[in-house]
C-alpha positions in Angstrom: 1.3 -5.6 -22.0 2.1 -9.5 -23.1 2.4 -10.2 -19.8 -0.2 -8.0 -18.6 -3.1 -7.2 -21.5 -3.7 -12.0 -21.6 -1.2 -12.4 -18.5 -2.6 -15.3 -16.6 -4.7 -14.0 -14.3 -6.0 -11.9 -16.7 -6.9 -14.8 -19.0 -8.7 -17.2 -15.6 -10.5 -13.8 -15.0 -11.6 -13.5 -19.1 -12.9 -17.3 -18.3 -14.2 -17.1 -15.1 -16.4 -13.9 -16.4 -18.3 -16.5 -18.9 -20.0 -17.7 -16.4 -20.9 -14.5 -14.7 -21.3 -12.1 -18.0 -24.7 -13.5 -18.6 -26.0 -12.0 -15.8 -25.2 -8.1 -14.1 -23.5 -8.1 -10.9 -26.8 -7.4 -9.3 -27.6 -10.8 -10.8 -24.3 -12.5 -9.6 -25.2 -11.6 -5.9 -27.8 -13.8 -6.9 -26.0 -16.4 -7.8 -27.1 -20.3 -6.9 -29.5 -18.6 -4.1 -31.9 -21.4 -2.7 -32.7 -21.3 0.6 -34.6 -23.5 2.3 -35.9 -23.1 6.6 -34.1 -25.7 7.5 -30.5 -24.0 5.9 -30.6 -20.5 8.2 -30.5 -20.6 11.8 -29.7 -17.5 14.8 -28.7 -15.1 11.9 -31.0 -15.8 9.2 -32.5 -12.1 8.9 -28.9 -11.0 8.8 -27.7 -13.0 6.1 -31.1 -12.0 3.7 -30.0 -8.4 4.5 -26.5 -9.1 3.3 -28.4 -10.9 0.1 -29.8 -8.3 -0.5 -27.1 -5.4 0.5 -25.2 -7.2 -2.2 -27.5 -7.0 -4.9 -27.0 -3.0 -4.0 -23.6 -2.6 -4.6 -22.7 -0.1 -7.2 -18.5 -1.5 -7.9 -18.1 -5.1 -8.7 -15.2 -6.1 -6.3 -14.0 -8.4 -8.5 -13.7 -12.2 -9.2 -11.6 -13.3 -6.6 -14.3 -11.5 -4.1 -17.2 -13.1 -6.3 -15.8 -16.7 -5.9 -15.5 -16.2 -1.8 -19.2 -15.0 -1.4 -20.1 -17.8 -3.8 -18.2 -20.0 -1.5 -19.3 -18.7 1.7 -22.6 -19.1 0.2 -22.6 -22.6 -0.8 -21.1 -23.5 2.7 -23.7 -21.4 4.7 -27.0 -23.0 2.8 -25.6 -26.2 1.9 -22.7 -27.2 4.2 -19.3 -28.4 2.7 -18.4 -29.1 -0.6 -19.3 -32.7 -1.4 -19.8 -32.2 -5.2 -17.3 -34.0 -8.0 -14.4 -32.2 -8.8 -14.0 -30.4 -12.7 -12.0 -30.9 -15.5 -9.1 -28.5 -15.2 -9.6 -27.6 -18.2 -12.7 -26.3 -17.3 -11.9 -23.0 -15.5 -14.8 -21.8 -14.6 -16.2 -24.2 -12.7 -13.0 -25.5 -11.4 -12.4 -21.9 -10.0 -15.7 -22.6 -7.8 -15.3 -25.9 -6.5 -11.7 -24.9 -5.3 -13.2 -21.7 -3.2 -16.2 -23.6 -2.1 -13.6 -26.7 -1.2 -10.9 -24.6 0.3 -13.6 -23.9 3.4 -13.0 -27.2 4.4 -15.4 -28.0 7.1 -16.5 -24.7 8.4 -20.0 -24.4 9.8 -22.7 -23.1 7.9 -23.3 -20.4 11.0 -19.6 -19.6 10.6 -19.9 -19.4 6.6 -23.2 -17.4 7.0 -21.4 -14.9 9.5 -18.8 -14.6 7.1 -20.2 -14.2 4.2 -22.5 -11.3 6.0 -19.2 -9.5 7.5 -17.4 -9.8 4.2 -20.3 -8.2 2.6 -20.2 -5.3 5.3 -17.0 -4.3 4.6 -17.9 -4.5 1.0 -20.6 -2.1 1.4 -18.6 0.0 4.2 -16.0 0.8 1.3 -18.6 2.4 -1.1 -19.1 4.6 1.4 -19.4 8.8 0.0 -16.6 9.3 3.2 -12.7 10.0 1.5 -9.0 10.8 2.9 -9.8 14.5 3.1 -5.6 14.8 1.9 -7.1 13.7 -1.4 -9.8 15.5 -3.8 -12.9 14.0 -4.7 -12.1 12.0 -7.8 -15.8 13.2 -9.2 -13.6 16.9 -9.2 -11.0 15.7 -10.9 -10.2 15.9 -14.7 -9.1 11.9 -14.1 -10.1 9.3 -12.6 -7.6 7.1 -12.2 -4.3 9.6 -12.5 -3.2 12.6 -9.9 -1.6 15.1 -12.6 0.2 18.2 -11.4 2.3 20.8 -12.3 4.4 22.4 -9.9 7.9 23.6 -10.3 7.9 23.6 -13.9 7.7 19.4 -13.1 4.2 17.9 -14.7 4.0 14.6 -12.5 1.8 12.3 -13.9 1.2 9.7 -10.8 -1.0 6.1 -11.1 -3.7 6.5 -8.8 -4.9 2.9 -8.1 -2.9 1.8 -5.1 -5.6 -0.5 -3.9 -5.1 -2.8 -7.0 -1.4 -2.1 -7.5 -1.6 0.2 -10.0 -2.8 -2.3 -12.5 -3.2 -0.4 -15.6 -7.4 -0.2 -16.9 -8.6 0.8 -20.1 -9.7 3.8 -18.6 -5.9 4.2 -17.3 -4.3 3.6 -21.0 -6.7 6.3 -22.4 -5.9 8.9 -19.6 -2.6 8.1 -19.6 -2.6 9.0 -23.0 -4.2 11.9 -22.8 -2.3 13.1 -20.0 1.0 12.9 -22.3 -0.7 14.4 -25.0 -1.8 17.9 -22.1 2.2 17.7 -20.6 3.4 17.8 -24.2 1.9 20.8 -24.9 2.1 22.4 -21.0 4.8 24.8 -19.9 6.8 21.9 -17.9 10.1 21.6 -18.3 9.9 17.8 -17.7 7.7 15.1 -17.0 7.4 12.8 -14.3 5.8 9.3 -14.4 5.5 7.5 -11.3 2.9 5.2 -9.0 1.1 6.2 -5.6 1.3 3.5 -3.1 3.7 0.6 -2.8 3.6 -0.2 -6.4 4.9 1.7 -9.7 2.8 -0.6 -11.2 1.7 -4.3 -11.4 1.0 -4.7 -14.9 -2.5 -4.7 -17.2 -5.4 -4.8 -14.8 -7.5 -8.3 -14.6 -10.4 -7.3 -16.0 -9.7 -5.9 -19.0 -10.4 -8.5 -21.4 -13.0 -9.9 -19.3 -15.7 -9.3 -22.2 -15.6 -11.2 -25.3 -16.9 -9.4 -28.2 -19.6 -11.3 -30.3 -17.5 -11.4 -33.0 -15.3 -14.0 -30.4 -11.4 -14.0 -29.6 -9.7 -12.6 -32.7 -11.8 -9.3 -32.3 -10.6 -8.8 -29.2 -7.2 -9.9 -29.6 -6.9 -6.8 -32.5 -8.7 -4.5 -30.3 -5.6 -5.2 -27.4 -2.9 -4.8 -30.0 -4.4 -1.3 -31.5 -4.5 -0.5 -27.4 -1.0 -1.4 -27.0 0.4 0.0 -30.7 -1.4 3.7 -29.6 -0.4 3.4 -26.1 3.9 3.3 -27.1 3.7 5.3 -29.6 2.8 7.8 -27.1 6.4 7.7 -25.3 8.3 6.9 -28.9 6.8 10.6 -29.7 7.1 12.5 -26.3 8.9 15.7 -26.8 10.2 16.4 -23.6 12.1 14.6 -21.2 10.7 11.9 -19.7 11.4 10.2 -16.4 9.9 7.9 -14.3 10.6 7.5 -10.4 9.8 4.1 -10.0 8.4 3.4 -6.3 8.1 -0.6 -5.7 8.0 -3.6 -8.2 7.3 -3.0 -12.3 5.5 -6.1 -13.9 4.7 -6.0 -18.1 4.0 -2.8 -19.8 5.6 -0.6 -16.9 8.9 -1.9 -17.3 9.2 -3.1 -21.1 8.0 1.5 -21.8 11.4 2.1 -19.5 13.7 1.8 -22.4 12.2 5.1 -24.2 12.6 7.3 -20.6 15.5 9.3 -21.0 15.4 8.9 -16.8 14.4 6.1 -14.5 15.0 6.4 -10.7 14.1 3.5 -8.6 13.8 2.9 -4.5 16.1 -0.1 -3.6 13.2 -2.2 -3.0 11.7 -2.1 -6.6 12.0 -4.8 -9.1 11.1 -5.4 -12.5 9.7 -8.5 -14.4 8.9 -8.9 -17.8 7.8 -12.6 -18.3 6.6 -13.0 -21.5 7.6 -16.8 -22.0 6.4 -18.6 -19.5 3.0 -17.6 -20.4 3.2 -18.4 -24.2 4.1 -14.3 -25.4 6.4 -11.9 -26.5 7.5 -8.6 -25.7 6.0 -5.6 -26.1 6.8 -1.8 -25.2 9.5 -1.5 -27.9 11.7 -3.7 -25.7 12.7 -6.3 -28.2 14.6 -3.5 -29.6 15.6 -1.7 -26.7 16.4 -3.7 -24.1 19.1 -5.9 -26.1 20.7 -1.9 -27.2 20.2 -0.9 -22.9 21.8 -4.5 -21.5 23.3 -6.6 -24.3 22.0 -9.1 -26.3 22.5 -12.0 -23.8 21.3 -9.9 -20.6 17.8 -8.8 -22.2 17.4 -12.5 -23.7 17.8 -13.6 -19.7 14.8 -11.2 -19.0 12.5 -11.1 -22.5 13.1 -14.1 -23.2 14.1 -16.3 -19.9 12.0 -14.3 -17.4 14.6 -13.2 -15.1 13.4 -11.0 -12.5 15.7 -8.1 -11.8 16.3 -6.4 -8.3 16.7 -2.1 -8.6 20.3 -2.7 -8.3 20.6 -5.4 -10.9 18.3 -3.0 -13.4 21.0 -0.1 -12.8 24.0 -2.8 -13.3 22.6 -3.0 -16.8 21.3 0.2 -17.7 17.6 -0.2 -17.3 17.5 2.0 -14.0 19.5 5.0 -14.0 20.0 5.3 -10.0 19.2 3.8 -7.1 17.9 5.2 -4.2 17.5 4.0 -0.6 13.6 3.4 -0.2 13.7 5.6 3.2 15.7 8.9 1.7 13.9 7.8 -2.1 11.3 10.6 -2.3 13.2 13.5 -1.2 16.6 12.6 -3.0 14.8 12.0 -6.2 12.8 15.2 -6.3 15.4 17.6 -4.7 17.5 16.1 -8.0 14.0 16.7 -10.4 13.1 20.2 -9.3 16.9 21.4 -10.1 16.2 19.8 -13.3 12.9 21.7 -13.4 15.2 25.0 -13.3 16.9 24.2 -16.7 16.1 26.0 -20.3 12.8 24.4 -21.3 13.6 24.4 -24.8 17.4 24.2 -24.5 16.3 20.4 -22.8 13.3 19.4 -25.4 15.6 20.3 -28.8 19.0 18.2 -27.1 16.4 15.4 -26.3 15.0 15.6 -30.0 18.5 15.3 -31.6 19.1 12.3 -29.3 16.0 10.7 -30.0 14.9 11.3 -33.6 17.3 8.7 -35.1 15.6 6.2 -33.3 11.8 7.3 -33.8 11.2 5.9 -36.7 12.5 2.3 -35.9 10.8 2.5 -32.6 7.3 3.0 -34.4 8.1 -0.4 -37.3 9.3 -2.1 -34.0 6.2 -1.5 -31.9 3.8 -2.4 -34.7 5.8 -5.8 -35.6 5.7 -6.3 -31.8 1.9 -5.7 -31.6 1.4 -8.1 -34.7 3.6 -10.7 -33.2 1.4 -10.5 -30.0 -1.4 -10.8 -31.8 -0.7 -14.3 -33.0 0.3 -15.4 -29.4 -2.4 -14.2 -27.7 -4.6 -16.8 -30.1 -2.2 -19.7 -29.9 -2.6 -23.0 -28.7 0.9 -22.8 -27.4 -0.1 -19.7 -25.4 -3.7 -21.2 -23.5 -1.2 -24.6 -22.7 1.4 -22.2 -21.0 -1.3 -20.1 -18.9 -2.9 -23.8 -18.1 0.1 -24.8 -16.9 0.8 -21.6 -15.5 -2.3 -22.3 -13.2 -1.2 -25.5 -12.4 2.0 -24.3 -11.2 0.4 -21.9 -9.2 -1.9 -24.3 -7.3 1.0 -26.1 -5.9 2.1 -23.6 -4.1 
């Protein structure tokens, strides 16, 4: 969660959000509309509706969306971007004068046309119609989980494969909670795992978008009791625990692998912690047990260096446990977890306990001196100059 609770993006988005926060979405659709006659041409009635169809939308689609439309806007009404260019220091307004300058010198009938097709398919996703192979998430117990129970196997899979599985309050809460139900449950083991390509990409982008009144420091403890509740939840599972890792691991799903007694990967995952080049430190326990998994030098290559592992590095150094070939993964991994399923229930939960309860203790001081360490970061100067830079990095690419 270093990487992913401020990560970089999530820290442009917390900026970027200033200047839309005052206003709802509704607003934002809104946003720098002043049309004159002379601006709309052949598909002016089309272009109000789409206006107008935004200002309807029930899901905000998220900055990145919000800056094209902006964009598309600005091009369609006022042609291309002939304004002075921002500070980069100033984010926010930097972040709009790139989209509107990265149209270059598209036509306004070609901006308005695809401002009002971009809003189409915005509108076209909200629609009530769903993969009929999947329930209704309105039925479900949660929202943004698929928990079952079959074979004496609780699986506990991320349900967000549109956004990566990029972890949301909501997520940390359920997940929670769905730890809490499968440590009670008559499962013999439990199963963590992502749907889509991705185990999981890390915190999700917007969820330190909103600044409390009382400013940064509030919300910087509110991240860190997140995070401190959030391990402690797999320092204390009683059962074992394993996750099937399906694609890439970024933050807070790969520094919680250390406290699975399990992890099975697909050859083409890979897993990145990096906590340095964006001003942090790690989090998940794994200053503690990632240097006990690898070796001291190995996890300072990847907590403190941010060396990106492939599956077969990971299992090299004792992160993964096994590595599968992506196109036999699912079926080798759960033929091997439903004969696990078969085994004494309690015969597995009181060996894990002996194996684990040494540790318990330390993992809990570790995790809260983590969580107090990140604390600090996350309101550093030394941490904004590494996202900035970060950013400027990026934009060379």
């Amino acid at each position: 969660m270093a990487a992913s609770v401020l990560c970089a993006h999530s820290t442009q988005r917390l900026l970027l959000s200033r200047a839309f926060r005052a206003s709802s979405w509704s607003r934002f659709a809104a946003l720098g509309i002043h049309t004159t006659g002379g601006h709309m041409q052949a598909n002016q009635k089309d272009f109000e509706k789409a206006q107008n169809d935004l200002k309807l939308l029930k899901k905000d689609p998220g900055n990145d969306v919000k800056l094209k439309l902006y964009a598309l806007f600005k091009q369609g009404t006022q042609g291309h971007c002939s304004t002075p260019k921002p500070s980069m220091l100033d984010f926010v307004n930097k972040a709009k004068w790139d989209a509107w300058n990265s149209l270059g010198s598209l036509s306004k009938d070609e901006a308005r046309q695809t401002y009002i097709e971009l809003v189409s398919n915005l509108v076209s996703s909200e629609s009530p119609t769903k993969d009929p192979s999947s329930s209704s998430r309105a039925e479900r117990k949660y929202e943004t989980l698929q928990v079952s129970c079959q074979d004496n196997i609780t699986t506990i899979s991320l349900d967000r494969p549109e956004k990566k599985n990029a972890i949301t309050l909501q997520m940390y809460e359920e997940i929670g909670l769905a730890l809490a139900e499968a440590a009670k449950d008559d499962s013999v083991i439990t199963v963590l795992t992502g749907r889509g390509d991705y185990f999981c990409s890390g915190n999700d982008l917007n969820n330190f978008t909103n600044i409390p009144l009382e400013g940064k420091e509030k919300m910087s403890s509110d991240a860190a009791v997140i995070l401190q509740a959030f391990v402690s939840k797999f320092i204390d599972f009683p059962k074992p625990l394993i996750a099937v890792v399906n694609g890439p691991a970024v933050g807070i799903s790969v520094t919680i692998l250390g406290m699975f007694d399990l992890v099975y990967a697909t050859d083409r995952a890979t897993f990145h912690t990096p906590f340095s080049q964006l001003g942090q430190s790690p989090e998940g326990c794994s200053s503690y047990t990632f240097p006990r998994i690898m070796g001291l030098s190995k996890a300072v290559e990847v907590l403190l260096f941010n060396k990106l592992l492939t599956a077969h590095e990971a299992c090299k150094l004792g992160l993964v446990t096994e590595v599968f070939p992506d196109s036999t993964f699912k079926k080798e991994v759960w033929e091997r977890l439903k004969s696990y399923g078969s085994l004494p229930k309690n015969s597995l939960a009181f060996s894990k306990q002996l194996i684990r309860e040494t540790d318990k203790e330390k993992l809990h001081a570790v995790n809260v001196q983590e969580c107090e360490r990140l604390k600090e970061r996350w309101l550093s100067e030394e941490c904004m100059n590494a996202i900035i830079s970060f950013f400027q990095n990026k934009a060379k690419l």
